[in-house]
N, C-alpha and C positions, 0 to 999 in steps of 0.2 A: 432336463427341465421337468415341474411338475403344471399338471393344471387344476387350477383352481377357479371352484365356481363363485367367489367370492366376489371377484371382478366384476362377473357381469348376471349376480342376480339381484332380483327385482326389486327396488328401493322404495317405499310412498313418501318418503320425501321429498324425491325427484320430483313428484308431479303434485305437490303441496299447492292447492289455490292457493294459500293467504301469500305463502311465499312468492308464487309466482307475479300476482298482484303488487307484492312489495317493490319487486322489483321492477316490475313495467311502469308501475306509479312513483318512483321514486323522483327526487327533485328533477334531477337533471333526465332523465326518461322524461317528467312531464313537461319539462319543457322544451324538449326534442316535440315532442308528439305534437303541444300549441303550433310548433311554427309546422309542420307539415300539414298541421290541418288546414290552418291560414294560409299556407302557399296555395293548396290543390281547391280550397273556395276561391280563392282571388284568380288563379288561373280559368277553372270553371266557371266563373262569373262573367271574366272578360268571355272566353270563349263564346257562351250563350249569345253574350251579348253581338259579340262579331255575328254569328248566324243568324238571332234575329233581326239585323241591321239588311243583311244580306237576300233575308227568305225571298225576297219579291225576284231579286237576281237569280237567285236560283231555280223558281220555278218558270221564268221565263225564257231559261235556257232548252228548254224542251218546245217550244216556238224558232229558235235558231236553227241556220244552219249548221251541218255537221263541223266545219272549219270557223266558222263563228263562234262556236259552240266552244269548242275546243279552246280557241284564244281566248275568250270572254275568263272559263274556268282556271286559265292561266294563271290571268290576272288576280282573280279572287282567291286562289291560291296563296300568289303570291304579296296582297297586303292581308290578307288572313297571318301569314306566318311573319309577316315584319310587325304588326298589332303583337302576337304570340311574344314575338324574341322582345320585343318592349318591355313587356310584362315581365318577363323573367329579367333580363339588365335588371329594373328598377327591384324587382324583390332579391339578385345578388348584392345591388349598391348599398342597400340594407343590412342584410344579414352576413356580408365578408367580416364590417369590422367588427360584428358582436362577436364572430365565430374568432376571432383574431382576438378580441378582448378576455374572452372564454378561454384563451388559450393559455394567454399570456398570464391571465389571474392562477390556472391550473397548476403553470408552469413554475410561480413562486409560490405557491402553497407546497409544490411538492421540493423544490430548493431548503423551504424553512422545513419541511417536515425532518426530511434529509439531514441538514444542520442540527435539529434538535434531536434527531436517535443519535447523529454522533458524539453529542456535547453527552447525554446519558449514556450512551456507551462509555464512553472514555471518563467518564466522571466517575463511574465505577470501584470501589477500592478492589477490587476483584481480580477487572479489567486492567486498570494498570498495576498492580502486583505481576500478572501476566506477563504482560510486557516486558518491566523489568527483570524477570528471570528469564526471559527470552534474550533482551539484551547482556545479560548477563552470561548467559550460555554460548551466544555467539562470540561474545569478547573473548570469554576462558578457551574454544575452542581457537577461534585464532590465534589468541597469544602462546600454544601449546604448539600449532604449527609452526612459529615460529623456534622452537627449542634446537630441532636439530641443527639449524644453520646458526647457530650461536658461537663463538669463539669460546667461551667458558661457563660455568655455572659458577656463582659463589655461592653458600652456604654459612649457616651460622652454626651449627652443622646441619640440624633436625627440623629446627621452628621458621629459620625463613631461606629461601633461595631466587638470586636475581640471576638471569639471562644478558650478559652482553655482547654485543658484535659491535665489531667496528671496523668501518670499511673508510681508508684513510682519503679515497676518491669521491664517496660522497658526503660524508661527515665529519665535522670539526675531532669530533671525542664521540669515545662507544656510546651507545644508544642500550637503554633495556627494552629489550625484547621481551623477557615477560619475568612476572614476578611472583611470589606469593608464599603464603604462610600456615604451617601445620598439611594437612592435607594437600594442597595443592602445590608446596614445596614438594611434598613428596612424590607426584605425580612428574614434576619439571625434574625431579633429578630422577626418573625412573627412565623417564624419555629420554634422558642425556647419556643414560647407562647403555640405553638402545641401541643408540646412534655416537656411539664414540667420543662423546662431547667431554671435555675434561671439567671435572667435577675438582674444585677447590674450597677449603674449611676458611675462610675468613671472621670470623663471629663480628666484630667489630666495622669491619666497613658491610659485611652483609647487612647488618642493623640500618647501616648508616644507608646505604643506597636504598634499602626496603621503604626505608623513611621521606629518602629528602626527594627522589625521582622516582615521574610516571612512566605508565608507558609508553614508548616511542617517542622518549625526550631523554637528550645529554646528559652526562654525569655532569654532578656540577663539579666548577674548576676543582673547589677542596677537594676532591677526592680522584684529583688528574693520577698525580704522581704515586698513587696507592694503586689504584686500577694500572696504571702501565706498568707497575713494578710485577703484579699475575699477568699481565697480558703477556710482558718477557719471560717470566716463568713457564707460560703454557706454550710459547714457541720454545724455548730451551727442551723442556720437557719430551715437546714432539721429534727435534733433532735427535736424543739422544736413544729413544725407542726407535729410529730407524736407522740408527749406525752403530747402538748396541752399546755405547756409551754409559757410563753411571749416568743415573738421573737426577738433576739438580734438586740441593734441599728447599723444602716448600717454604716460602716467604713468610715471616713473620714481622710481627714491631713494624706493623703499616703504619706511616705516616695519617692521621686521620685529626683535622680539624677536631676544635674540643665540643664545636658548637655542632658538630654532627657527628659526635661522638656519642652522647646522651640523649641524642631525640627517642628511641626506644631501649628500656629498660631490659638489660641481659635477663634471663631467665636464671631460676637456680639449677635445672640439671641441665644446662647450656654451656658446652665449652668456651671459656673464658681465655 
């Protein structure tokens, strides 16, 4: 650690009249300081006034006896201080509900103040850019931890690649798990290289599913009996790497609706 005498040398700031002034004089300082003053005259006022009422009692107490004496000061004690506790009740019956009005007023200035840096915050184009490349970041990272538990990648081969799984116990028809296009195809099949995921060239129904399904929703029906035709490919496939088997020829001539056929436009160095 080093030290520094930056901390703690001498500032005339610190001990600025004007500022100090400002600050003792301020609204709400002066009107702290009104009611204290007002309280300790009003208490002082009574109080005198109690003693003067009192002075004759008091100096005739040195005429008593010692036990006389004693009980007499009892008493004057004790409507001295019931006079006392009076005066104060009626100066808290007063001032609880200003202190409770003053609170309450503080309390929604500082609600709308609140409200209003968030509405400029958030209004921001800055601020919400932000955001949405935050949102954005955390969707790509989820849908990317989703890759290895994927049943297959399709591919168009280069420009776009879809993730499906399908778990016959929870869902109707596979589900994309994740999807995407140039860059981030190439990331989803690098992860699938990783992780053993079989990797299949479809160009046409890749188009078609990049297109028509989001993430973490159904294929739709058109494109059932395309997607099961690789689904049994990619289980053939598997059986045949573990028993040493030829491996079946890759599916071609998928059945694909004409209307989601065309929703995105092949590329020219895009295998066809």
């Amino acid at each position: 650690w080093s030290f520094s005498m930056k901390s703690v040398s001498f500032k005339f700031e610190k001990i600025d009249p004007i500022k100090g002034i400002g600050r003792i004089f301020a609204l709400k300082g002066l009107v702290e300081l009104v009611k204290v003053l007002a309280k300790f005259l009003l208490v002082s006022s009574v109080s005198g006034l109690i003693i003067w009422s009192l002075i004759d009692e008091l100096i005739a107490l040195g005429e008593e006896p010692m036990q006389a004496a004693l009980a007499h000061v009892a008493r004057l004690c004790g409507w001295s201080f019931m006079a006392s506790s009076s005066v104060l009740i009626i100066i808290a019956a007063f001032d609880a509900p200003f202190q409770l009005w003053q609170h309450n007023k503080q309390l929604k200035m500082t609600k709308q103040e609140v409200k209003d840096e968030s509405k400029e915050t958030d209004g921001r184009p800055e601020v919400k850019g932000r955001i949405r490349a935050l949102q954005q970041e955390l969707s790509k990272r989820r849908m990317m931890d989703a890759v290895p538990d994927a049943d297959v990648i399709i591919t168009n081969p280069t420009h776009y690649a879809v993730a499906l799984k399908y778990d016959q116990a929870d869902t109707r028809a596979p589900i994309v798990v994740a999807k995407g296009a140039d860059l981030i195809a190439l990331q989803i099949r690098t992860i699938a290289d990783q992780n053993q995921v079989t990797i299949v060239s479809a160009p046409p129904l890749a188009r078609a599913l990049f297109a028509s399904t989001e993430l973490d929703q159904e294929i739709p029906a058109g494109l059932y009996v395309a997607v099961a035709t690789i689904l049994t490919y990619v289980y053939q496939l598997k059986v045949s790497v573990l028993s040493g088997a030829i491996p079946p020829d890759s599916p071609s001539d998928l059945p694909i609706p004409e209307e989601l056929r065309d929703v995105l436009k092949p590329d020219d160095d895009v295998e066809q």
